[in-house]
C-alpha positions in Angstrom: 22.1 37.8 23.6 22.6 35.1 26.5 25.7 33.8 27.4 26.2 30.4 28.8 28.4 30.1 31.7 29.9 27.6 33.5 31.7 23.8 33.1 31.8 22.8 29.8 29.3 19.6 29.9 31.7 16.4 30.1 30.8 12.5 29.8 31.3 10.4 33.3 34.1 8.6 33.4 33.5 5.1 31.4 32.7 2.9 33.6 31.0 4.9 36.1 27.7 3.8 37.3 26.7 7.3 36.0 27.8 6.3 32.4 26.3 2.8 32.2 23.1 4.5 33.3 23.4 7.2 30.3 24.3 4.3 28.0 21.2 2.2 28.8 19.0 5.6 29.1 20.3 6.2 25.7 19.6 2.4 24.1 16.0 2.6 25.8 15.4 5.8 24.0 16.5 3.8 20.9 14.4 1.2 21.0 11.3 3.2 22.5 11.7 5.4 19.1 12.4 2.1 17.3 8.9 0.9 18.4 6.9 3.8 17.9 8.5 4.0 14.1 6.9 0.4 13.9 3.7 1.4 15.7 3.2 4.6 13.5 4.0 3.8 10.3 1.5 3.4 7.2 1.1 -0.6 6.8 2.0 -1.8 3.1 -0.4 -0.7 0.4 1.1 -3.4 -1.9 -0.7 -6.7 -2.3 1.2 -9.7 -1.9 4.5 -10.6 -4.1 3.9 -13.8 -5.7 7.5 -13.9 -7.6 10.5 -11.9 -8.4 12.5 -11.9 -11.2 15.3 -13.1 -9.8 17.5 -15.9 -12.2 20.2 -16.9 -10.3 17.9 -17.4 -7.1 15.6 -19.3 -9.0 13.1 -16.8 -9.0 9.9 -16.3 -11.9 9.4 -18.6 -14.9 10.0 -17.1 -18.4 6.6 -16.6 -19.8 5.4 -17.5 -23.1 3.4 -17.7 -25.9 3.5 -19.8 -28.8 0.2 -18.1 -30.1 1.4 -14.7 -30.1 5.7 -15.8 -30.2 6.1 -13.7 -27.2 7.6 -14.3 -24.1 9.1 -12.5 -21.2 9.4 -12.4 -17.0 8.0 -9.1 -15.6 10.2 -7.5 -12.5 7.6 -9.1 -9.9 4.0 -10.7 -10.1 1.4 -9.8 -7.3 -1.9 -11.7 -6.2 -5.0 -9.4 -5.9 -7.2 -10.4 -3.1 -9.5 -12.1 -5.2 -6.7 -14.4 -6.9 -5.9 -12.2 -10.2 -2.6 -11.7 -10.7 -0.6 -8.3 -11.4 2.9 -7.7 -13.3 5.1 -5.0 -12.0 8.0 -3.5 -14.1 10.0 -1.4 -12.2 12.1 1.0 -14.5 15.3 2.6 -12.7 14.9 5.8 -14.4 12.5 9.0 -13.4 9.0 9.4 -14.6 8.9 10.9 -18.1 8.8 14.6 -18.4 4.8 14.3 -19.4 3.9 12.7 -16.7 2.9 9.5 -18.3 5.0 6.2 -19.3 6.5 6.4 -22.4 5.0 4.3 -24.9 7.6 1.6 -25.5 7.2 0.9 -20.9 3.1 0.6 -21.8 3.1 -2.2 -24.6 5.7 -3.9 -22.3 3.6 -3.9 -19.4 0.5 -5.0 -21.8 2.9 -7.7 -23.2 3.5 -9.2 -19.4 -0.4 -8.6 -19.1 -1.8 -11.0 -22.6 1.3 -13.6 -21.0 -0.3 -13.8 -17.5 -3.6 -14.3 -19.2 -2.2 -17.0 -22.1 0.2 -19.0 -19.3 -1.8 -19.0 -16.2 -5.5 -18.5 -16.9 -5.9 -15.3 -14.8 -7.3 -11.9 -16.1 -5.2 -9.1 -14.8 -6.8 -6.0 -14.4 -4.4 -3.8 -14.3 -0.3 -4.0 -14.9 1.5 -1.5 -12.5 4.5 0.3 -13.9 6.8 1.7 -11.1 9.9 4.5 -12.0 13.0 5.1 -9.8 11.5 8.1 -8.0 8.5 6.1 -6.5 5.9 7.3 -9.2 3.5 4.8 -10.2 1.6 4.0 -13.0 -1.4 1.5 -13.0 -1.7 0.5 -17.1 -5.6 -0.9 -17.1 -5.6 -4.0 -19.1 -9.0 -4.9 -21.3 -9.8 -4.5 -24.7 -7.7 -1.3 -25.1 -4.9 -2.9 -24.2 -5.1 -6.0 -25.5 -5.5 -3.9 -28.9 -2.4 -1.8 -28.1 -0.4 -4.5 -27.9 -1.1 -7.1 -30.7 -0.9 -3.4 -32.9 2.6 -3.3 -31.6 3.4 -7.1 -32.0 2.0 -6.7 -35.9 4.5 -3.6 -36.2 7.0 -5.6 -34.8 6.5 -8.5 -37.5 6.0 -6.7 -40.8 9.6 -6.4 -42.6 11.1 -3.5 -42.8 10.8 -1.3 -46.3 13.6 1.1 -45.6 11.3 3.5 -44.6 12.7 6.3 -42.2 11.1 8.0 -39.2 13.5 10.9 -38.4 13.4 13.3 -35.5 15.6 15.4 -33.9 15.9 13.0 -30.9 17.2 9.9 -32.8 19.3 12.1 -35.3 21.1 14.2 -33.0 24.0 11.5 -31.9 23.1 8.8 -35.1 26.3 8.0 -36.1 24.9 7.8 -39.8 23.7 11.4 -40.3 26.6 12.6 -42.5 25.2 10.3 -45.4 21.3 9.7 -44.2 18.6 11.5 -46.5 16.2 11.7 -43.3 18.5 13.9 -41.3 18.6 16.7 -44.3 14.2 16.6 -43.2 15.3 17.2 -39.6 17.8 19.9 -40.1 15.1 21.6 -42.8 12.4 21.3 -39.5 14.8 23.5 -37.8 
């Protein structure tokens, strides 16, 4: 083992030439790192952000759709290099458990896709989903998509027949599962 000896080490006094020259060798050293940060770093892999959705500063129209009675204003909009644009919905939350967006985040994406295409003319090839932990999703919009999500807008318009899809997810904390015949299925699943 080695043992220091000696002074203990001790600032100049303030004032000092000594400590105005620390002081400016420390700030140098600051804004020599500073630089090299900025020199180093990765440049931005994100294409340019056309609008945010930002109400109170003014920020992205409301898309909509009379055709399909949709509308909606994704999180931003980006411009390809070739002039397409791209919606981005960024979801605080962390990437599902499987590894993919859950459904309901896809047809969302697909819906700000069908408005970009309706309200401005532009094909987007792709809607980018982004969750709180940095993962991202790029959702490829064509004829897949555009099937997905009129499916889901049809779902959305047929009336509802009473009909019941219970799981143990939505029944756990339902606040109607004393008197609801679909709970008895999930507690016979068990």
């Amino acid at each position: 083992m080695v043992a220091l000896t000696g002074p203990p080490l001790a600032l100049p006094p303030i004032g000092s030439p000594l400590f105005l020259v620390e002081v400016a060798l420390l700030v140098v050293g600051l804004v020599a790192a500073w630089a090299l940060y900025r020199a180093l770093r990765p440049p931005l892999r994100y294409n340019p952000v056309v609008a945010v959705d930002l109400a109170s500063k003014g920020g992205m129209p409301l898309l909509s759709s009379s055709r399909y009675r949709l509308r909606g204003r994704p999180d931003e909009l980006r411009r390809l290099e070739d002039g397409r644009m791209v919606p981005v919905e960024i979801k605080s939350g962390r990437t599902p458990r499987q590894g993919s967006p859950y459904p309901s985040h896809r047809v969302q994406l697909l819906a700000y896709c069908l408005l970009i295409e309706e309200n401005l003319g532009t094909v987007p090839p792709y809607g980018l989903l982004i969750y709180g932990d940095g993962t991202e999703f790029r959702v490829p919009w064509g004829a897949a998509g555009r099937a997905e999500v009129l499916d889901a807008i049809a779902s959305w318009r047929r009336p509802y027949r009473g009909e019941m899809d219970p799981s143990p997810g939505k029944c756990a904390h339902c606040a109607f599962r004393p008197i609801c015949p679909g709970a008895a299925v999930v507690r016979g699943s068990r």
